[in-house]
C-alpha positions as CSV (number, residue, x, y, z in Angstrom):
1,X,66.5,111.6,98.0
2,X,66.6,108.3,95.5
3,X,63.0,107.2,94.5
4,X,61.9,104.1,95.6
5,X,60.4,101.4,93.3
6,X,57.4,99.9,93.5
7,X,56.2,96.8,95.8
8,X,56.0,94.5,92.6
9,X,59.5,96.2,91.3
10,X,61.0,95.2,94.8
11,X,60.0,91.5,94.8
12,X,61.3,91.2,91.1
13,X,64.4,92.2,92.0
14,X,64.7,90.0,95.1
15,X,63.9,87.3,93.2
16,X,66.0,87.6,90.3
17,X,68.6,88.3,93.1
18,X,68.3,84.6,94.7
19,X,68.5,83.2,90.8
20,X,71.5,84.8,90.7
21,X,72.6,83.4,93.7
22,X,72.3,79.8,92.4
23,X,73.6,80.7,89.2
24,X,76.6,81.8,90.8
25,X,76.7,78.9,92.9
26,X,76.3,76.4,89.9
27,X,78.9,78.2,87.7
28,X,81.3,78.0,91.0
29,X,81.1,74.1,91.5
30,X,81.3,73.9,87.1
31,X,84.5,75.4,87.8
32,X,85.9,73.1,90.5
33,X,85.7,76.0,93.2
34,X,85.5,76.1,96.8
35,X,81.6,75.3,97.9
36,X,80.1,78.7,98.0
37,X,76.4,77.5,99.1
38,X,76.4,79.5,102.6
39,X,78.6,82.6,101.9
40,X,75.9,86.2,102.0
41,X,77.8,88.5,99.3
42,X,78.2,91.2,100.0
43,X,79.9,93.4,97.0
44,X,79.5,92.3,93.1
45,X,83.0,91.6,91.9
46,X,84.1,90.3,88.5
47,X,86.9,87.2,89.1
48,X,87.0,86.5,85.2
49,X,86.1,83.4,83.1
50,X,82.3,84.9,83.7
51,X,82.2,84.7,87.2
52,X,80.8,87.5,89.0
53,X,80.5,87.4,92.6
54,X,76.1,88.2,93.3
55,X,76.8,91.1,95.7
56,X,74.2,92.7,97.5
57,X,76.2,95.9,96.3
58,X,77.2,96.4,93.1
59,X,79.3,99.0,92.8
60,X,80.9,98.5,89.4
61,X,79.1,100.9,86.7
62,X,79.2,103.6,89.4
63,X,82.7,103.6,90.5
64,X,83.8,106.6,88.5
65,X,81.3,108.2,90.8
66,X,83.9,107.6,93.7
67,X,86.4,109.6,92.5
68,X,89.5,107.7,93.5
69,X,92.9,108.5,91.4
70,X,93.6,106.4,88.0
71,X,96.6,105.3,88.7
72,X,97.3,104.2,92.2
73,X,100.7,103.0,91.5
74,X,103.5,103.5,94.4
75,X,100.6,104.2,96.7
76,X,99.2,102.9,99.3
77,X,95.7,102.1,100.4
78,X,93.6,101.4,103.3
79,X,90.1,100.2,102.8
80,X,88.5,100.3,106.7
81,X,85.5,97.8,106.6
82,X,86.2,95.6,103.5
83,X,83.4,93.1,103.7
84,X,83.8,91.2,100.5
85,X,86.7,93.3,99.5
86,X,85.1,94.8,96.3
87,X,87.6,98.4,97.1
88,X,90.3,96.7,98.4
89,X,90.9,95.0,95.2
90,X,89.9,97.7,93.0
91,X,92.5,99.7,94.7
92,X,95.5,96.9,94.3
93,X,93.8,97.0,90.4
94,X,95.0,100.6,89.9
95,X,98.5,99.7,91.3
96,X,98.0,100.4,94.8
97,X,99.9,98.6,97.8
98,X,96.7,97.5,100.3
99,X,95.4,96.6,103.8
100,X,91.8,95.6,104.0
101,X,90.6,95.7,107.1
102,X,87.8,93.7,109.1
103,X,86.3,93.2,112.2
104,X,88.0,90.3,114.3
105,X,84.7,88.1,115.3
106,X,81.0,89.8,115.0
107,X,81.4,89.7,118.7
108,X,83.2,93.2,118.1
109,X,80.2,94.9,116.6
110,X,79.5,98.1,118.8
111,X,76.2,97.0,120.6
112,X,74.5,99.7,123.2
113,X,75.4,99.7,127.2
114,X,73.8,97.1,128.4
115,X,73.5,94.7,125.3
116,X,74.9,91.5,125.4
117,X,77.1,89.9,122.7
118,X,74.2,87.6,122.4
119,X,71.9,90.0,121.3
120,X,74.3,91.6,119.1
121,X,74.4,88.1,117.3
122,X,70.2,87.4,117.6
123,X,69.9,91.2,115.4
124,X,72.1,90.3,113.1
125,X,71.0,86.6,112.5
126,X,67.1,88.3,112.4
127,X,68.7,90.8,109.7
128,X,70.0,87.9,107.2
129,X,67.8,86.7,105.2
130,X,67.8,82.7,105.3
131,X,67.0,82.3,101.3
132,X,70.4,84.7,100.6
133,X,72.1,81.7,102.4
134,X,72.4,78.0,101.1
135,X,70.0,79.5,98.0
136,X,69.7,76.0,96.8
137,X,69.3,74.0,99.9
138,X,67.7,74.0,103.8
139,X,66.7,77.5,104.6
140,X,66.3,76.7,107.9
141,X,70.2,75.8,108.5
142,X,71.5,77.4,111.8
143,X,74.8,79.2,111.8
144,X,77.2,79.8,115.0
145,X,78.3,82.7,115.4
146,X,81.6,82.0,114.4
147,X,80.2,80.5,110.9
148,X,78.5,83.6,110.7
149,X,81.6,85.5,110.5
150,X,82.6,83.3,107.8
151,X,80.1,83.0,106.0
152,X,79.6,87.0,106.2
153,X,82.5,88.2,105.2
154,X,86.1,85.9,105.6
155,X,84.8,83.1,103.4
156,X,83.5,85.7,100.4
157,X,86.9,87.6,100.9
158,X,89.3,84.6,100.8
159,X,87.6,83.4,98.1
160,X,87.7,86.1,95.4
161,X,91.6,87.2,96.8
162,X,92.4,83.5,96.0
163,X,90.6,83.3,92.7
164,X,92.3,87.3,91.7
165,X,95.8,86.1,92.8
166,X,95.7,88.8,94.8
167,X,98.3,90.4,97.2
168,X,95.8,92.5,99.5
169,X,96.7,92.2,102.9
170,X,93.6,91.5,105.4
171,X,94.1,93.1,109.2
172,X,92.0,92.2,111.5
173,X,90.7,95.4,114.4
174,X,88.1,97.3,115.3
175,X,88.3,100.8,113.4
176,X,89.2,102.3,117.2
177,X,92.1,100.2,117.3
178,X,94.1,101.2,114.3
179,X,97.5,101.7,114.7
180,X,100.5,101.8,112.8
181,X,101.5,98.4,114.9
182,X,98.4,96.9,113.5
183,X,98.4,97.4,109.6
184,X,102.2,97.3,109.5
185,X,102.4,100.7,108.3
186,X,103.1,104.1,110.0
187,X,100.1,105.7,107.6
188,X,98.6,105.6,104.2
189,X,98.5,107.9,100.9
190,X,94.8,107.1,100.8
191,X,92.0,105.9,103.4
192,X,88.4,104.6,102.5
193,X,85.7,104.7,104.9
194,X,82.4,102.9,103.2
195,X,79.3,102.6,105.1
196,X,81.6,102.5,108.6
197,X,80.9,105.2,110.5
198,X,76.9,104.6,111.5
199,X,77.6,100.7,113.1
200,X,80.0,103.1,115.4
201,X,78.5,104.5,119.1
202,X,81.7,107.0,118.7
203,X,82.0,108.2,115.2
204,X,84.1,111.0,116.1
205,X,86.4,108.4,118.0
206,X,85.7,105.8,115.0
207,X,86.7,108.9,112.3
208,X,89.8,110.3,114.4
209,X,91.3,106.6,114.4
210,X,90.9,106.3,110.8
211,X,91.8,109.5,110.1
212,X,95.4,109.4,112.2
213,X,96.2,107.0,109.6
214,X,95.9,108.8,106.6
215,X,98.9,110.9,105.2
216,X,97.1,112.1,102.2
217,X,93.9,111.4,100.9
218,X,90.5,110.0,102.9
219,X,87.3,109.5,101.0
220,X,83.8,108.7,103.0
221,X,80.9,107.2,101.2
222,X,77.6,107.1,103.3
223,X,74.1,108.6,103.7
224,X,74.2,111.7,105.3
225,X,70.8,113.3,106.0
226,X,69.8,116.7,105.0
227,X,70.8,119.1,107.5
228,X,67.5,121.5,107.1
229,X,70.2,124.2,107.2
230,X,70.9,123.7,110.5
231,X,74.6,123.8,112.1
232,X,76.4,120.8,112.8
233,X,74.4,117.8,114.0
234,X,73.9,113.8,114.1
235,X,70.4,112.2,113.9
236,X,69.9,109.5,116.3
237,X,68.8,106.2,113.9
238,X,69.5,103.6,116.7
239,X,65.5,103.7,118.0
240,X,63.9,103.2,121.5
241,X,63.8,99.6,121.6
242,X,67.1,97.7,122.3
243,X,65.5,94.8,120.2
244,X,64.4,96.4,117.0
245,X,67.8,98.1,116.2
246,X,70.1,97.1,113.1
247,X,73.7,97.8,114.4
248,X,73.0,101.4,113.6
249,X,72.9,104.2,115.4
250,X,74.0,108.0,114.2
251,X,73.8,109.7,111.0
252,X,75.9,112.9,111.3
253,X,74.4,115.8,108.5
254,X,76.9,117.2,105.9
255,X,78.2,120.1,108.4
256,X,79.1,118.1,111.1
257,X,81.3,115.4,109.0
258,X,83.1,118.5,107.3
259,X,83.7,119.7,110.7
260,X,85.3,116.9,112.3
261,X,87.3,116.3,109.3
262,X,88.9,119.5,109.3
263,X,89.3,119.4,113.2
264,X,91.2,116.0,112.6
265,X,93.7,118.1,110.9
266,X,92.3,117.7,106.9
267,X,93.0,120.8,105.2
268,X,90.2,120.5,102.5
269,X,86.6,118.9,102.6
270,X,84.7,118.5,99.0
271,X,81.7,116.8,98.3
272,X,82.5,114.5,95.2
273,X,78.9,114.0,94.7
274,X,76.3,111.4,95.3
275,X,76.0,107.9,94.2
276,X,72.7,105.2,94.3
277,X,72.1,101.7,93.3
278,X,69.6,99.0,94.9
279,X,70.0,96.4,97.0
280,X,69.6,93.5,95.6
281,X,68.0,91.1,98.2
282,X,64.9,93.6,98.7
283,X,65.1,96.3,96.0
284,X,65.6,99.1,98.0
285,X,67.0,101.8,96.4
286,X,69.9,103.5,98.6
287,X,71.9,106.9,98.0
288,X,75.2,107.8,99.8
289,X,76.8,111.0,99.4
290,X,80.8,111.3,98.8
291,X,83.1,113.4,100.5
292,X,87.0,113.8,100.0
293,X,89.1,114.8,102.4
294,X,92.7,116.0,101.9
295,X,95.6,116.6,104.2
């Protein structure tokens, strides 16, 4: 388990994190580009001329961590939950032909029986921070829920494809809904699933869809708990109180991800390894473990 830092460590980092933001937001309008004051980053990613997106994640000095192929050339790629895109484009960087995929609306969040969209969209405006938004402006600005979505991740994602020249092609479903109708494609040489599977009420349903579209390769990046030695299991993280839960609900251990994997078919499970970082708008130090999949 990563270390955490210390109170005084966190709020250094959270503040240098909301400097960054207006930095970035400065540099941006110094460049003539779009107005960026509202978008929440979500990944770091490097658009040249020195702008760097402020990304919540930043994934970049540990990306040899993931394990993807070199050269990606003649391939192609499927990156289920872009958010900013920081994979997606990493993948069309090595030569790769890709879909990034996002959810259609934040209305298509999985919420628990019973929930309401509305309540879905009350956690996740309670979850976003209102400094990380319009840094250098009214805090108290009220989004819809469609300029959430936006602001979240379209707006970030148009923005650096536009400013790469990129060619990614953005699909918008529900990882249960994948099909080859869909993304265009009857399957893909390699399928990335990061930080996916615990928004899901069905991960094995969520993980079968993804996995029906992978001809080759699929790598998973999120925390899995320690398994105590027991057999195959999920812990429950979703909580008692339909208010207090953050669109999260099931960490399955180590055992149980390797053994849907190889039921969906996947000849060979490895784990790659482990990977940490902080987040940058509280200083919270995360770790996800890696694991490859192969057909």
């Amino acid at each position: 388990m990563a270390q955490q830092l210390s109170n005084e460590e966190q709020q250094k980092i959270a503040a240098g994190y909301v400097a960054e933001l207006r930095d970035f937001h400065r540099r941006a309008q110094e460049l003539g580009l779009d107005d960026t004051a509202d978008y929440l980053w979500y990944h770091s990613v490097d658009l040249g001329a020195g702008l760097i997106t402020p990304g919540l994640y930043d994934f970049r000095s540990c990306i040899g961590d993931f394990g993807f192929p070199a050269e990606m050339t003649a391939m192609t790629a499927l990156d289920v939950g872009s958010a900013t895109g920081f994979f997606a484009f990493e993948f069309e960087r090595r030569g790769a032909s890709v879909v990034s995929v996002e959810l259609p609306s934040l209305r298509e969040l999985d919420r628990f029986p019973g929930q309401s969209v509305e309540d879905s969209l009350a956690k996740i405006e309670k979850m976003v921070d209102p400094k990380l938004m319009h840094p250098g402006g009214d805090r108290s600005k009220k989004f819809s829920a469609d300029e959430y979505y936006f602001n979240l991740l379209e707006g970030p994602f148009r923005f650096c494809a536009k400013r790469l020249g990129s060619r990614v092609q953005r699909c918008y479903s529900t990882i249960y809904d994948l099909s080859p109708e869909k993304l265009g494609r009857p399957g893909f040489d390699f399928v990335f699933l990061g930080d996916v599977l615990l928004h899901t009420l069905y991960p094995l349903r969520a993980l079968a869809a993804a996995a029906a579209m992978c001809t080759g390769t699929l790598v998973l990046s999120q925390h899995i708990p320690e398994d105590g030695g027991r057999g195959p299991a999920m812990l429950w993280v979703g909580g008692d109180d339909p208010r207090e839960d953050e669109v999260s609900w099931w960490w399955p251990n180590k055992a149980c991800l390797v053994a849907m994997l190889k039921k969906l078919d996947f000849a060979e499970v490895t784990e790659l390894g482990r990977h940490s970082g902080v987040l940058k708008s509280s200083g919270f130090v995360y770790e996800r473990t890696l694991l490859r999949a192969t057909r």
